[in-house]
C-alpha positions in Angstrom: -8.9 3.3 -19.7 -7.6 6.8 -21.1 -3.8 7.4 -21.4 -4.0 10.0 -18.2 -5.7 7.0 -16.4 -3.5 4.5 -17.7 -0.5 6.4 -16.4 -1.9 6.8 -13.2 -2.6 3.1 -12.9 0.8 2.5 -13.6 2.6 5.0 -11.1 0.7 3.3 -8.3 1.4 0.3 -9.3 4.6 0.7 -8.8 4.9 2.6 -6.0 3.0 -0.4 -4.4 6.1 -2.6 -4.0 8.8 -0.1 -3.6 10.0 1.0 -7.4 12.3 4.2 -5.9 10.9 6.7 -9.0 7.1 4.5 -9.9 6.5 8.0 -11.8 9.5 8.0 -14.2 9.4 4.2 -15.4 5.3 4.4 -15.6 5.7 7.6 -18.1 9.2 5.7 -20.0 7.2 2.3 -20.2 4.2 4.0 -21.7 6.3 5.9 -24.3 7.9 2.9 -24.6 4.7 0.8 -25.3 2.5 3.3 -27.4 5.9 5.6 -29.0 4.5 8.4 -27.8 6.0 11.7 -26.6 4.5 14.2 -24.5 3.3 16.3 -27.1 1.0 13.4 -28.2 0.3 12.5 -24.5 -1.2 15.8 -23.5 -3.4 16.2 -26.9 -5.0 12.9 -26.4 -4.6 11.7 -22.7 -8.0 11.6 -21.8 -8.7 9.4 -25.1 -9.2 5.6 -24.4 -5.5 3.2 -24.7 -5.8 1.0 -27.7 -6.7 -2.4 -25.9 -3.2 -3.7 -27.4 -1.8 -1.0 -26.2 -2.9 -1.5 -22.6 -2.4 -5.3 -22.7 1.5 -4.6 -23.3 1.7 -1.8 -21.0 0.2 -4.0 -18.0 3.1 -6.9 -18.9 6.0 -4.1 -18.7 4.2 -2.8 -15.5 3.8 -6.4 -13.9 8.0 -6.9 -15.2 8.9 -3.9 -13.6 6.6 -4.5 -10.5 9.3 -7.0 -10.2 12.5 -5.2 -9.9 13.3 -5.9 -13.3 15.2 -3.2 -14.4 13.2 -1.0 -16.7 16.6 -1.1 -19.1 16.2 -4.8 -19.6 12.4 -4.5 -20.4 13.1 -1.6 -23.0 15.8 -3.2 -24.4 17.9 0.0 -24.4 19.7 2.5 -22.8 21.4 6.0 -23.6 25.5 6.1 -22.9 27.5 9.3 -23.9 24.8 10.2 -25.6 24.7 7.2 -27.9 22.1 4.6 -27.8 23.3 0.9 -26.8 21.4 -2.3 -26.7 21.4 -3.9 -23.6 19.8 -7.1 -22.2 20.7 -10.1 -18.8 24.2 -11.0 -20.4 25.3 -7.3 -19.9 25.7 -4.6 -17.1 23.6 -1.6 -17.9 25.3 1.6 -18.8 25.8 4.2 -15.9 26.5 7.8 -15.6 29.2 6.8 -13.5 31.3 5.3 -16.2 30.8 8.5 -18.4 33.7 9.7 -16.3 36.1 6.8 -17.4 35.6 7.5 -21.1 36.4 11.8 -20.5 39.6 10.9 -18.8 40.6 8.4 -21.6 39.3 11.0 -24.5 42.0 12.9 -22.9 44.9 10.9 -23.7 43.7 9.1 -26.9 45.1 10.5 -30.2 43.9 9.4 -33.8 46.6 6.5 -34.6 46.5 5.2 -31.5 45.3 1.3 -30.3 43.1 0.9 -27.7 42.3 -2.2 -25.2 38.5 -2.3 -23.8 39.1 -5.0 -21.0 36.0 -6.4 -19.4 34.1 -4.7 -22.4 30.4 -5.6 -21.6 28.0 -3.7 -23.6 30.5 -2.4 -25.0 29.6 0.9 -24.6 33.5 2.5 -23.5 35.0 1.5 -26.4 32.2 2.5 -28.2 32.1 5.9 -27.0 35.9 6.5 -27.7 35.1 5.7 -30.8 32.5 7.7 -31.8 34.8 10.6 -30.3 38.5 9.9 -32.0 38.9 9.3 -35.7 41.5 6.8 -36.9 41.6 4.8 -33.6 41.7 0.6 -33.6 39.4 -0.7 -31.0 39.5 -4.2 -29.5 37.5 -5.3 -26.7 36.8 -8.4 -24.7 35.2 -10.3 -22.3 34.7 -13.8 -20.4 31.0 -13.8 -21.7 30.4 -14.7 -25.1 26.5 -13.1 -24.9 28.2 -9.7 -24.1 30.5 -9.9 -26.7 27.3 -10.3 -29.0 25.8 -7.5 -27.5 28.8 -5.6 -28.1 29.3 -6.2 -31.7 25.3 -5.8 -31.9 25.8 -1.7 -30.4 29.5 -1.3 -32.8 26.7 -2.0 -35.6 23.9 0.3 -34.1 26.3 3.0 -33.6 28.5 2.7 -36.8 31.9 1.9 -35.6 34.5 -0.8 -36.4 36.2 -2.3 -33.3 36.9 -6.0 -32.7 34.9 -7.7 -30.2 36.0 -10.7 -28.8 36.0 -14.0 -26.0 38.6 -13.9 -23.6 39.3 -14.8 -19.9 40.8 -11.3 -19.2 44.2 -11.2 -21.4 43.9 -15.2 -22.1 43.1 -14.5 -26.1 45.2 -11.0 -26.5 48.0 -11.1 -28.8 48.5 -7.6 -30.0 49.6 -4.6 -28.0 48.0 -1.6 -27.3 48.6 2.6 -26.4 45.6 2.6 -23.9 43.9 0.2 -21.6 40.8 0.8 -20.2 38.9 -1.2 -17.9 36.0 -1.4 -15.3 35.9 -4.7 -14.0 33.9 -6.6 -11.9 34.8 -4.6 -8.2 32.1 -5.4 -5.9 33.2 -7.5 -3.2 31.1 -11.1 -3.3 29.3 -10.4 0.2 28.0 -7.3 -0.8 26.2 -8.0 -3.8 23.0 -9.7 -1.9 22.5 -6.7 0.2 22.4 -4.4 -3.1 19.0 -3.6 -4.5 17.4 -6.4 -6.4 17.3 -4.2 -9.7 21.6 -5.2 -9.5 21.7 -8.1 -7.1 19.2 -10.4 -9.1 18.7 -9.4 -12.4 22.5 -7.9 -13.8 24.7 -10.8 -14.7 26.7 -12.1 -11.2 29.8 -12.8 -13.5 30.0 -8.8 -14.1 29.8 -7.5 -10.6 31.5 -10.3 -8.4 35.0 -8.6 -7.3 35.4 -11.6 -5.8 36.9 -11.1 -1.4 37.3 -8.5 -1.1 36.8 -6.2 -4.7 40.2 -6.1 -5.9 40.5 -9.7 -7.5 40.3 -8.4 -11.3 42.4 -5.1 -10.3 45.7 -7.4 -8.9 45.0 -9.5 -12.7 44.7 -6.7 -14.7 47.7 -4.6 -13.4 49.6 -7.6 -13.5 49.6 -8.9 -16.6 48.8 -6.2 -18.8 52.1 -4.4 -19.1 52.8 -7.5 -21.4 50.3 -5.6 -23.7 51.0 -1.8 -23.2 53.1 0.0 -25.9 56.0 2.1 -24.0 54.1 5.3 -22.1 51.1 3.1 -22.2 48.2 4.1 -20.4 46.0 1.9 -18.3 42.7 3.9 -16.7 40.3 1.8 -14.8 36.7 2.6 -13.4 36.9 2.0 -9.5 34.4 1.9 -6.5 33.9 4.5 -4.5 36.0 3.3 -1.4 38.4 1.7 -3.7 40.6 4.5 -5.4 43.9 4.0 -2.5 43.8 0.4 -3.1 43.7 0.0 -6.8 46.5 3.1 -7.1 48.6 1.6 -4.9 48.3 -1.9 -6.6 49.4 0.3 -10.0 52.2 2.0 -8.1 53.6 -1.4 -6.7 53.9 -2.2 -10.0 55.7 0.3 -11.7 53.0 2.7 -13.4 54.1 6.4 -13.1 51.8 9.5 -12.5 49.3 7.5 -10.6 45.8 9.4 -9.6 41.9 9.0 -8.8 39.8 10.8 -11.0 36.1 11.7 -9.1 33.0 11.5 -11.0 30.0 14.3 -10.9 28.9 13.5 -7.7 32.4 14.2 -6.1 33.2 10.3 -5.5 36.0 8.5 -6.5 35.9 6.7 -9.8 38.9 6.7 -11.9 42.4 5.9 -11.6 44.8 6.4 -14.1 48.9 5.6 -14.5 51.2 5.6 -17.3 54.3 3.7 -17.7 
């Protein structure tokens, strides 16, 4: 089978049961499989697939031919422009949350310390990093896999930040100029109806806003003006229905300047409030 063929084979393949782009992930899987480009692709894709080659590319085919999500088979996916390690223990990255880290670049100054609540992948606090000089980074989370995936992408991406187990604020002791956080927000009756890429495969723990989506939001707002430095800032990532609800939950208690931030595709996905 030739590379043209190959990639044909694949695109049906997955069209077959439903994958929304089958063209994208067949071309990423087989870049992925033989590290190829498209400049290599088009000299040689009517040459025959090494056999190895086409052995692994019909495994990733058969994983993604069942909703796996092509991030997990890769092992990796782009953030802010960085590159971040993901696997099962951690959500994957989205465009979406791109718009969290802008409106936090905007208030972070070099000096400053910032909380990464609910860090995941770690790829927020991450990013900030990457983008501020002279800024201490802690983040944590309930899972002690994505805290290992975490300090895996500080490594791949050369920053310092401490990474480390907590049940929301249960292990903080320091105090901190900026919080941010994107929490688990989808409410628990909604998650079976998402598609299975998210509703099967990314870790339960990280989506599950418990009721009705706010669970984490009443928590975090409660309890972390324990940690916030005087004109401390707290910016969450929100669902798209949810920016009323989570800015009135910070207004109730007592954060100032309270708005929603939208992302690119004109949805609400941010709120931010200082003390």
């Amino acid at each position: 089978m030739t590379f043209r063929e190959a990639f044909a084979y694949g695109e049906e393949k997955l069209n077959t049961v439903g994958i929304v782009d089958a063209r994208n992930d067949a071309w990423l899987l087989l870049t992925f499989v033989c590290k190829i480009d498209r400049t290599f692709y088009y000299s040689h894709m009517d040459e025959d697939m090494p056999k190895e080659q086409l052995a692994e590319y019909e495994n990733v085919l058969g994983k993604r031919a069942e909703h796996i999500p092509l991030q997990y088979i890769t092992g990796e996916q782009d953030f802010m422009g960085l590159p971040f390690h993901v696997n099962e223990a951690v959500l994957i990255p989205r465009q979406d949350t791109e718009t969290l880290v802008e409106e936090a670049l905007k208030v972070i100054r070099p000096g400053m310390r910032v909380l990464d609540m609910c860090t995941g992948s770690g790829c927020i606090l991450i990013s900030i990093l990457k983008n501020v000089v002279d800024v201490e980074g802690f983040g944590y989370d309930i899972s002690k896999q994505a805290i290992n995936v975490a300090k895996e992408n500080a490594k791949l991406n050369g920053v310092t930040a401490t990474f480390e187990k907590s049940d929301l604020f249960d292990a903080v002791t320091d105090s901190f100029d900026v919080i941010v956080s994107n929490p688990p927000y989808i409410p628990t009756d909604v998650i079976a109806g998402l598609m299975p890429e998210v509703a099967v495969y990314e870790p339960f723990g990280a989506l599950d806003g418990k009721e009705d989506g706010l669970h984490f939001y009443r928590r975090i707002v409660k309890e972390c003006k324990e940690y916030l430095n005087s004109e401390g800032v707290l910016l969450f990532e929100i669902g798209h229905d949810q920016g009323v609800s989570v800015s009135e939950l910070m207004e109730e208690a007592g954060f100032k300047g309270v708005r929603v931030v939208k992302d690119l595709a004109g949805n609400d996905r941010v709120v931010i409030g200082g003390l």
